[in-house]
C-alpha positions in Angstrom: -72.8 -86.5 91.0 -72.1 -82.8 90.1 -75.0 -82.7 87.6 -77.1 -83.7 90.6 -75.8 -81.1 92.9 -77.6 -78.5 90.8 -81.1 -80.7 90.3 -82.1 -79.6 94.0 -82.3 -76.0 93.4 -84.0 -76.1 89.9 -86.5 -78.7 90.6 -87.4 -76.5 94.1 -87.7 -73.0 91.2 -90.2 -74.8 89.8 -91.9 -76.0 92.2 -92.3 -72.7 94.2 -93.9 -71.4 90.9 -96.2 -74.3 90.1 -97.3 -73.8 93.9 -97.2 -70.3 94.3 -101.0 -69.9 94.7 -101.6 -73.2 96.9 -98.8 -72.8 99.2 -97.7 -70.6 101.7 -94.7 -68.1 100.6 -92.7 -68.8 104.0 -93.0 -72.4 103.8 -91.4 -72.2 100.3 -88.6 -70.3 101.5 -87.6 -72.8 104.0 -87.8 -75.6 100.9 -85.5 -73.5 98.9 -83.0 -73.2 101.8 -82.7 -77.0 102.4 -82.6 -77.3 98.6 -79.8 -75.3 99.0 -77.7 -77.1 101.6 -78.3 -80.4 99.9 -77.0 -78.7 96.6 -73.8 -77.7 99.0 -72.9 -81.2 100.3 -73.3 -82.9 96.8 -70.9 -80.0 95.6 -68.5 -81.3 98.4 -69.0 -85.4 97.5 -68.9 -84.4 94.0 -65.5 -82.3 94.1 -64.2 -85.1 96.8 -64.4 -87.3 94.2 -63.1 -85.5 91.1 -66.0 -85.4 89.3 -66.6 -83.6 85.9 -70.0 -82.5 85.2 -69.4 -83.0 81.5 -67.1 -81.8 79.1 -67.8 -82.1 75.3 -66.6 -79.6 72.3 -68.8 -76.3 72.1 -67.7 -74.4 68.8 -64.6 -73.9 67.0 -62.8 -70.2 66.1 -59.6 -70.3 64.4 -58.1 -72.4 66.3 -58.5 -75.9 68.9 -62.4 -76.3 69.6 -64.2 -74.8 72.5 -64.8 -76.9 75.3 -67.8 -76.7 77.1 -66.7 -78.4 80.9 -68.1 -77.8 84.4 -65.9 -78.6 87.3 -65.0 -76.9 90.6 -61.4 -77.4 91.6 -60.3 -76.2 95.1 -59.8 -72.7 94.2 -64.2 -72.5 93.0 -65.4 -75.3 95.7 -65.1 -73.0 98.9 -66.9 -69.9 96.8 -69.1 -72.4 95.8 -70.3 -73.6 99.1 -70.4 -69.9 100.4 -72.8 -69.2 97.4 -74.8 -72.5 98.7 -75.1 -71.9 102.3 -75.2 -68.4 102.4 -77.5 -68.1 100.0 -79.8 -70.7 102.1 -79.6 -68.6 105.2 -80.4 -65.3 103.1 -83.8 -67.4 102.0 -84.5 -68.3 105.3 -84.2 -65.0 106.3 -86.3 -64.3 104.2 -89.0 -66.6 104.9 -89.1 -65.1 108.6 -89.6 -62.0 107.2 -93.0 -63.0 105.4 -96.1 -63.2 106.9 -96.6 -66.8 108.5 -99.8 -67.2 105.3 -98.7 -65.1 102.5 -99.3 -66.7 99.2 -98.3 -65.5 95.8 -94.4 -64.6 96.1 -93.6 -68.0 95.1 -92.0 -66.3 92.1 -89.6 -64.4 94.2 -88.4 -67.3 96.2 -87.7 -69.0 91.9 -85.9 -66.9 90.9 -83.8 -66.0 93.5 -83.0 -70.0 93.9 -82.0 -69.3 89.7 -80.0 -66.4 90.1 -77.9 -68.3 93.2 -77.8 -71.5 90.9 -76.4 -69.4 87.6 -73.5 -68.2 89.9 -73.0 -71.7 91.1 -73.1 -72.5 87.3 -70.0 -69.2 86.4 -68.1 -70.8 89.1 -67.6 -74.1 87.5 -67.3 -72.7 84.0 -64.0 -73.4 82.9 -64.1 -71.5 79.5 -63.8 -67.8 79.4 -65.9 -67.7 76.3 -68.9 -68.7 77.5 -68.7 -66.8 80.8 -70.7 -63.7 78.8 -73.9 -65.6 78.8 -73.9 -66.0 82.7 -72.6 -62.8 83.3 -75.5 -61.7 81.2 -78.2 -63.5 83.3 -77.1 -62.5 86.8 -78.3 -59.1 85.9 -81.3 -60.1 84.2 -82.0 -62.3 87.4 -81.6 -59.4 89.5 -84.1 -57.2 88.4 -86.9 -60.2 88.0 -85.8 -60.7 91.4 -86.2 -57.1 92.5 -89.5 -56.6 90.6 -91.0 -60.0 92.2 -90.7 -58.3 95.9 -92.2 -55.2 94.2 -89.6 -53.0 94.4 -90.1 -52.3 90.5 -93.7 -52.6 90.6 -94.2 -49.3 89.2 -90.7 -48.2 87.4 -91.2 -47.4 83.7 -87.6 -47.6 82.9 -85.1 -50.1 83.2 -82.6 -50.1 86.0 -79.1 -48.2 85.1 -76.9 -51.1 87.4 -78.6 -53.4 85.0 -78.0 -51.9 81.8 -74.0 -51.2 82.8 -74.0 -55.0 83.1 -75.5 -55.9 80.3 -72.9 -53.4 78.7 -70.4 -55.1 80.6 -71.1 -58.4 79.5 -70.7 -57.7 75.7 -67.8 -56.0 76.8 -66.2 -59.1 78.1 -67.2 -61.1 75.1 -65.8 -58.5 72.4 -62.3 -58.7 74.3 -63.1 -63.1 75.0 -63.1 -63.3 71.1 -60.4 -60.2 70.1 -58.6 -63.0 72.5 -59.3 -66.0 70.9 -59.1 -64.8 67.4 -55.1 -64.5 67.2 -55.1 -61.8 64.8 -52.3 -59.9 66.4 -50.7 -62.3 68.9 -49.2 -59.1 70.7 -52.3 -57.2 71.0 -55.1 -59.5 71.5 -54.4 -60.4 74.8 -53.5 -56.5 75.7 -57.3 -56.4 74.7 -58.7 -59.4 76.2 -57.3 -57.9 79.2 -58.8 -54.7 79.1 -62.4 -55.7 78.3 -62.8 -58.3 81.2 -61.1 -55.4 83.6 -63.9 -52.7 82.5 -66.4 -55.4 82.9 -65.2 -56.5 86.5 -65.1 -52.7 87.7 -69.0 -52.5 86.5 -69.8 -55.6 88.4 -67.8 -54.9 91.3 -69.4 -51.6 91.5 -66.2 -49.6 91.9 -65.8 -46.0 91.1 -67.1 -44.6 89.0 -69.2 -47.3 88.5 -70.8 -47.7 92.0 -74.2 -46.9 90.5 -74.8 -50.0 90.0 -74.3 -51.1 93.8 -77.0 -48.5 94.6 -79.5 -50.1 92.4 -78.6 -53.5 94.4 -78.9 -52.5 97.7 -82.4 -50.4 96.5 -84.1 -53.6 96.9 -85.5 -54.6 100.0 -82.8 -56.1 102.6 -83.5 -60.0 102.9 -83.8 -60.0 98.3 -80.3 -57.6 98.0 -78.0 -59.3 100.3 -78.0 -62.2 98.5 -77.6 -60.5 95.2 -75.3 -58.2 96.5 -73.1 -61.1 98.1 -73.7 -63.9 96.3 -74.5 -62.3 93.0 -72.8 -61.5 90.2 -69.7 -59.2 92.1 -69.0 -62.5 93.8 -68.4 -64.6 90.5 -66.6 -61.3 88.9 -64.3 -61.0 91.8 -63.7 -65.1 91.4 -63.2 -64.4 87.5 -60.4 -61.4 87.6 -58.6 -63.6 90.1 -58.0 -66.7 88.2 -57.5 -65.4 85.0 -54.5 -62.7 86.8 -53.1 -65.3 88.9 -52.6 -67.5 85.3 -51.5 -64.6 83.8 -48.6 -62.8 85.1 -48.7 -58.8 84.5 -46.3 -56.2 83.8 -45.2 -53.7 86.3 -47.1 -50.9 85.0 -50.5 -52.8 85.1 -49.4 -53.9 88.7 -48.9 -50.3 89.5 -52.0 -49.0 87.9 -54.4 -51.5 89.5 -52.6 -50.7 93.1 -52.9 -47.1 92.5 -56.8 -47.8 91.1 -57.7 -49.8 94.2 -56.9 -47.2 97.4 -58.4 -44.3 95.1 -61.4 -46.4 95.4 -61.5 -47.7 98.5 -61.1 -43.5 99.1 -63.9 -42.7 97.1 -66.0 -45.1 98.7 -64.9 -43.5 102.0 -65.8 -40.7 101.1 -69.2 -41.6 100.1 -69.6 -43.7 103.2 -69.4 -40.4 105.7 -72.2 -38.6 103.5 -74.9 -41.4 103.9 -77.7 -41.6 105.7 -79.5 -44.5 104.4 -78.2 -47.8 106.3 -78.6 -49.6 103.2 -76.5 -47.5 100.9 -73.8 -47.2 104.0 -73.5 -50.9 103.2 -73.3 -50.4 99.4 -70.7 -48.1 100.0 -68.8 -50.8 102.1 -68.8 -53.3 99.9 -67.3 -51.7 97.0 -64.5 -50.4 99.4 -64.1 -54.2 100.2 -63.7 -55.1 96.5 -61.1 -51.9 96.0 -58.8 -54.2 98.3 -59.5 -56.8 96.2 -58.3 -54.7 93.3 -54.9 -53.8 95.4 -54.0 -57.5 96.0 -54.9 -58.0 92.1 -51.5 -56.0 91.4 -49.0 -57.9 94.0 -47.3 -61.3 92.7 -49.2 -64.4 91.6 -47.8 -66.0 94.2 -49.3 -63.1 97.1 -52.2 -62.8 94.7 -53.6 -66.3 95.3 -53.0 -65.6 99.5 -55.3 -62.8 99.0 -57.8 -62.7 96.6 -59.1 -65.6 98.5 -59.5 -64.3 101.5 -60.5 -60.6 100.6 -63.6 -62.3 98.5 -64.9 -64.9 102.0 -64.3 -61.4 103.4 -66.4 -59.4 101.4 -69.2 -61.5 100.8 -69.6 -62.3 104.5 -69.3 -58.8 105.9 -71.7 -57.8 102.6 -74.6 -60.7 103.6 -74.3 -60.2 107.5 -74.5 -56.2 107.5 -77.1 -56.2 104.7 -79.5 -59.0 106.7 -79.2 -56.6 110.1 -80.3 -53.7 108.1 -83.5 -55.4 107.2 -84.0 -56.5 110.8 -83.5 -52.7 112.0 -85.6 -51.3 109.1 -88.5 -53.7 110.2 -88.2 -52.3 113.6 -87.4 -49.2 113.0 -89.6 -48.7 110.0 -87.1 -47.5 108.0 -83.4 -47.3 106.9 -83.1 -43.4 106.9 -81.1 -42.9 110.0 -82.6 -38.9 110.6 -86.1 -40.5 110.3 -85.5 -43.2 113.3 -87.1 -42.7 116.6 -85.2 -43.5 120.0 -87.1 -46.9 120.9 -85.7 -50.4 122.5 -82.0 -51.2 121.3 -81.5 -53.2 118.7 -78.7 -55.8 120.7 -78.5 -58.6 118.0 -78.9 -57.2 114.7 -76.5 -54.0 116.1 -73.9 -57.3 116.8 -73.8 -58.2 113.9 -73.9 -54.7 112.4 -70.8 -54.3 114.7 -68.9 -57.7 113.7 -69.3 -56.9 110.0 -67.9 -53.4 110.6 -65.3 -54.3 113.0 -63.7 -57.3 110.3 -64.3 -54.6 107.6 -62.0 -52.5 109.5 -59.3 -55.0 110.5 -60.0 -54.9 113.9 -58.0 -57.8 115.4 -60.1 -60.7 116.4 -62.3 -60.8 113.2 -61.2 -62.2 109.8 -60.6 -58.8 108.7 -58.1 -58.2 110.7 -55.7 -61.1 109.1 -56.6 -60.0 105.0 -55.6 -56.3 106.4 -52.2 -57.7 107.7 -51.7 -60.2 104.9 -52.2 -57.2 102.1 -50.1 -54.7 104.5 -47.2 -56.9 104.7 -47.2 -57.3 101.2 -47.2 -53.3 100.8 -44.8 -53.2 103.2 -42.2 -54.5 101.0 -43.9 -53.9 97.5 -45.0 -49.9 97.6 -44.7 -48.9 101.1 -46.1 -45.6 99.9 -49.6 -46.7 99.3 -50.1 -47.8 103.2 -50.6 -44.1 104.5 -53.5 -43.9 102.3 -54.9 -46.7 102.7 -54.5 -46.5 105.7 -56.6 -42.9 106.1 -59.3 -44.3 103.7 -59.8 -47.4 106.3 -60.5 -45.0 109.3 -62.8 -42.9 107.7 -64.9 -45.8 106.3 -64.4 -47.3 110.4 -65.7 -43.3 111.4 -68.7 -44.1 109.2 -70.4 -46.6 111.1 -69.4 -44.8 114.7 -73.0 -43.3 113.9 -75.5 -46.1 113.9 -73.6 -48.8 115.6 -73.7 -46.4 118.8 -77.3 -45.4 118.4 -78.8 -49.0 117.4 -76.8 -50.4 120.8 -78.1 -48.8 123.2 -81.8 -48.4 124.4 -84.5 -45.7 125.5 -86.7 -48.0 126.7 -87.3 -51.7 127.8 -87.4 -53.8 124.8 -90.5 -55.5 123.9 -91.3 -59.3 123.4 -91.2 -60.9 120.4 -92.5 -63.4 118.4 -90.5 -67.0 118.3 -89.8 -66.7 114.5 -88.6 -62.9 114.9 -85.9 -64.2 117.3 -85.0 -66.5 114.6 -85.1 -64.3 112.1 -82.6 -62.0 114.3 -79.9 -64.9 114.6 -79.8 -64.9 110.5 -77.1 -61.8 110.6 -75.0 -63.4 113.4 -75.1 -66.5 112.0 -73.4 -65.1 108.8 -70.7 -63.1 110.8 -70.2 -66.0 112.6 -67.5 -67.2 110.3 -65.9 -63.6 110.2 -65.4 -64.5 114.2 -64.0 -67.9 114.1 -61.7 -67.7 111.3 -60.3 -64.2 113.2 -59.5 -66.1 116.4 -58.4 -69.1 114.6 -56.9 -68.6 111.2 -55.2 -71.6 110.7 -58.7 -73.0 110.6 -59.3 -71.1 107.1 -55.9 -71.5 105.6 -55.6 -75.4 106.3 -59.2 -76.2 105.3 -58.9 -74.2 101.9 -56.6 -71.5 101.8 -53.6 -73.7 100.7 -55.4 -75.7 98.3 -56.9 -72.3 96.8 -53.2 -71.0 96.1 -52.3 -74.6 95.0 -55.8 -74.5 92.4 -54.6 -71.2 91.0 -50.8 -71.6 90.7 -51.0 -75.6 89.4 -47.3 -74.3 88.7 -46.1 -72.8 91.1 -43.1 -74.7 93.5 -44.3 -77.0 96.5 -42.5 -74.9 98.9 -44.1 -71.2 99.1 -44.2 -69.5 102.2 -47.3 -69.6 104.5 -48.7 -66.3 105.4 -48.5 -65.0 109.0 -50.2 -67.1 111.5 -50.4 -66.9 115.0 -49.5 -68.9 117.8 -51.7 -69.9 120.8 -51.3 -66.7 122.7 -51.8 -64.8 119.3 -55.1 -66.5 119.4 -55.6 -66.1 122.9 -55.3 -62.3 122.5 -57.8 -62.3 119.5 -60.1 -64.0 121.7 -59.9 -61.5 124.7 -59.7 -58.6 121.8 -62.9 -59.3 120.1 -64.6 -61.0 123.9 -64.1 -57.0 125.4 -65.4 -55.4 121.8 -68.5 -57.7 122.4 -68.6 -57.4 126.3 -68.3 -53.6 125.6 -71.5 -53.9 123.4 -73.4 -55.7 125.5 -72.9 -52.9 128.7 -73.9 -50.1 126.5 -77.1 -52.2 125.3 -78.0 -52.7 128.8 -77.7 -48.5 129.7 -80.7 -46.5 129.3 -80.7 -43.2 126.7 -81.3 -40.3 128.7 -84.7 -38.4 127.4 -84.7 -35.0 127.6 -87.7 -33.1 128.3 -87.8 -29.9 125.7 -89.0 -31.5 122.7 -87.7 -28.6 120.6 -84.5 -30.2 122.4 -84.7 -33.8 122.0 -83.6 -34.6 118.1 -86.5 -36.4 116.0 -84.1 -39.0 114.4 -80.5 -40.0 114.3 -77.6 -36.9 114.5 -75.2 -37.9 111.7 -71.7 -36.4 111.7 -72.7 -35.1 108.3 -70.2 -32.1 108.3 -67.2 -34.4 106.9 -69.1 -36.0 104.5 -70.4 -32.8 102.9 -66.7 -31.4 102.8 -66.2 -34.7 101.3 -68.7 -34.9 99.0 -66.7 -34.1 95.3 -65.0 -37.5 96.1 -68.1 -39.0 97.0 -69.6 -37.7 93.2 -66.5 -39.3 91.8 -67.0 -42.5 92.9 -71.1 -42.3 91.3 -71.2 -39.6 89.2 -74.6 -40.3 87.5 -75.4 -36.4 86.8 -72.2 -36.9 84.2 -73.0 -40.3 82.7 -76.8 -39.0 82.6 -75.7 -35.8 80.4 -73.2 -38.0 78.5 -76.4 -40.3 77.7 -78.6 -37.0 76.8 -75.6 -36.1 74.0 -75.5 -39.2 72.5 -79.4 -39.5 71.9 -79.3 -36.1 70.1 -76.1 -36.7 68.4 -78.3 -40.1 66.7 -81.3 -37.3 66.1 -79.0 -35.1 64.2 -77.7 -38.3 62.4 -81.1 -39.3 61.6 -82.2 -36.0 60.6 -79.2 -35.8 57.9 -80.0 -39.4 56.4 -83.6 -38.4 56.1 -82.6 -36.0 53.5 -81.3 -38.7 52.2 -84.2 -40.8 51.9 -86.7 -38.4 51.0 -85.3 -36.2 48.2 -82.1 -37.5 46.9 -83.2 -41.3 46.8 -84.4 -40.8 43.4 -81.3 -39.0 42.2 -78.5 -41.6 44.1 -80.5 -44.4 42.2 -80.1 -42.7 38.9 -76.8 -42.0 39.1 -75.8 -45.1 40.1 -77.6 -46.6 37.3 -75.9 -44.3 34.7 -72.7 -45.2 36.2 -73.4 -48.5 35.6 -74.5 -48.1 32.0 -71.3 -46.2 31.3 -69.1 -49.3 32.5 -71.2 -51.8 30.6 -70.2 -49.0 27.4 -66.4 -48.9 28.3 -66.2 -52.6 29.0 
């Protein structure tokens, strides 16, 4: 049953290339998104059931063989899902966004269906070993991904994002097989440790690695949200919290990855206030998201497998739905550049769920934010209270950064003209992914009784029966939720509905979007901290003339001396035969 969860998918990739030229582009979107929720509800009967995809021995070193097994457990089954049916809304956005009788992008619609089935694929891989090879493709993916929407029609180099990976990838199997070699039992898992930490801060795109988050979101909207939430920092996220949660860490690693997660969630901050591009505003959000994920990395296994969880439905969500309004306000808009926007008709739904994603990003109470914030603060609380007042300060200035657009997108300059029925649909895509982030704000219980407690129980199979719950509320604790996130909404839907005030001196009236930009250029050697590119480009430029020096010295070897290094060697030879 699991081996025909993954059939639907595949069979549709090929399909949507073998028809590429005879069908139309849209109508294979909306194939690949039903082939998507059917893969979702076999992944649930299949997991219902206990079944095993296959498991059979791999390869042997120095030690028990290898096993290559597939299976989701509860702790992988709600990721999986979320990679399922978010990844089918993400295509059926964007199949709206394609004209109605475009042909010839069935290619894009392929591979994106492959690169969503490979990180169904990581999720069930129980051996660490082999995880190299699909953290390897989901890169690869990527960029055919991004060149099939011709976004890399005309680049001449490879992307840098997809290079780190690649880099990553051997990374994490150099430390898999330091691990599984044995040869010092104390050291090998120090190692093991290391590598698969330096290749989850690539993937995740934390500092000083958030490069690689800027070549993501560079693709166009509907094509990078599902990369981008879905994708590989998904499955890396997944991977760092099942392999810490099994293995307990000392205090100093504990310390070091607390201290490592609020100076990124700072730096990303930081970065967030000098943007002007929606797109990378989002980028920037994301990787603050997984710096909290790094935070609750370094409490107890026991707090860990609360929070983890939760912080990934919570990135991904917030990632998919901010990333999908984008591309709605860049189609009508025209672009993503907040100075080059004109004043026009507001932007009510995709600025919803522009504002939902922000608001649970920020904790505010009544979205699913709100309860990870409080989960990871009580835990602070009593862990390293000092860390809050940071944190604390970082979270505000990445709330100050969307203060900007959310208010201009909201609210209108003039009446707002009709559209057509599958642009309306295509609108609801964004709100339909920050619906979730809503629902389980209101109504937690929902989240932690559906698969929150069977996630901790998946990742601590040891762990005693009787751990504490994390802090739930009551009714009237829901009850307030409700009212707090009804008046955020109701708030939002007053401003949409007031006019913006034209003013008649055009040397006046600003061309595009003001942006508080004076903070973020104050802030801006934090910012270069978090992607310093300038340094890793110069550090690049050194090593390809240290290998020309190199070269140049072994030439003299090859050229002039070859003769004479052959005929000493042969007289040295000639003088042992003598001796001997």
């Amino acid at each position: 049953m699991l081996l025909l969860a993954f059939a639907p998918p595949l069979f549709t990739a090929v399909l949507c290339l073998g028809l590429n030229r005879v069908v139309a582009t849209r109508a294979l979107g909306f194939g690949a998104a039903l082939a998507l929720l059917a893969s979702a509800a076999l992944l649930l009967v299949a997991t219902m059931r206990g079944a095993v995809l296959f498991e059979r021995p791999w390869m042997q070193l120095n030690g028990p063989p290898i096993q290559l097994s597939l299976a989701l457990d509860a702790a992988s089954l709600p990721a999986a899902l979320l990679v399922a049916t978010g990844g089918a809304v993400c295509l059926l956005a964007l199949a709206l966004a394609l004209p109605p009788k475009l042909r010839g992008f069935g290619g894009l619609i392929a591979s994106l269906l492959l690169l969503l089935t490979t990180t169904l694929l990581g999720l069930a891989l129980r051996e660490v070993l082999l995880l190299p090879l699909v953290w390897a493709a989901l890169p690869l993916l990527g960029f055919v991904t991004h060149r099939a929407s011709g976004g890399q029609a005309d680049a001449q180099i490879l992307p840098a994002g997809m290079l780190a990976n690649l880099l990553g990838a051997i990374v994490l199997l150099g430390a898999g097989l330091s691990a599984q070699s044995g040869a010092a039992e104390a050291v090998a898992p120090q190692i093991g440790l290391v590598g698969l930490f330096v290749a989850g801060l690539i993937a995740l795109g934390l500092p000083p690695f958030h490069r690689v988050v800027h070549d993501l979101v560079d693709a166009p909207a509907a094509v990078a949200a599902p990369i981008l939430a879905f994708g590989l920092p998904l499955l890396a996220g997944f991977t760092l919290t099942r392999v810490v949660a099994q293995m307990p860490l000392t205090e100093s690693w504990r310390a070091a990855l607390e201290v490592a997660g609020v100076g990124a969630v700072a730096l990303c901050a930081a970065g967030a206030l000098g943007e002007t591009r929606l797109r990378r505003l989002v980028g920037w959000q994301t990787s603050a998201q997984f710096g909290l994920l790094l935070i609750a990395l370094g409490q107890a296994p026991a707090v860990l497998a609360v929070l983890a969880p939760a912080l990934l439905v919570q990135a991904a969500l917030v990632s998919c739905a901010a990333m999908l309004a984008v591309g709605v306000i860049e189609r009508r808009a025209g672009t993503d550049d907040m100075r080059e926007m004109r004043p026009g008709a507001a932007l009510l739904v995709p600025g919803a769920a522009l504002l939902l994603a922000a608001a649970s990003a920020a904790g505010v109470p009544g979205t699913w934010g709100f309860w990870s914030l409080r989960w990871l603060f009580d835990e602070l609380r009593t862990s390293t209270p000092l860390l809050i007042g940071p944190l604390l300060a970082a979270s505000s200035l990445l709330a100050l950064a969307w203060m900007t657009p959310l208010a201009t997108f909201l609210r209108s300059s003039r009446a707002p003209a009709a559209l057509p029925r599958s642009n309306l649909i295509s609108l609801l895509c964004p709100l339909l992914v920050a619906l979730p982030l809503v629902l389980f704000g209101i109504a937690p219980q929902l989240a932690w009784n559906s698969w929150g407690m069977q996630a901790r129980g998946a990742l601590l199979p040891l762990a005693p029966a009787n751990l504490p719950d994390p802090a739930l509320p009551s009714t009237p604790g829901m009850a307030a939720s409700a009212v707090a996130i009804g008046a955020l909404i109701c708030t939002v839907w007053l401003r949409s509905r007031s006019v913006r005030r034209i003013l008649a001196d055009d040397e006046i009236e600003p061309s595009g979007v003001l942006t508080a930009n004076l903070l973020g250029e104050s802030l801006r050697p934090l910012s270069w901290l978090g992607a310093p590119s300038s340094l890793f480009g110069w550090l690049w430029q050194r090593m390809i003339a240290a290998s020309r020096t190199l070269g140049w010295l072994l030439s003299f070897l090859e050229q002039r001396y070859f003769m004479a290094g052959l005929m000493l060697a042969v007289v040295v030879v000639i003088l042992l035969l003598i001796r001997g």
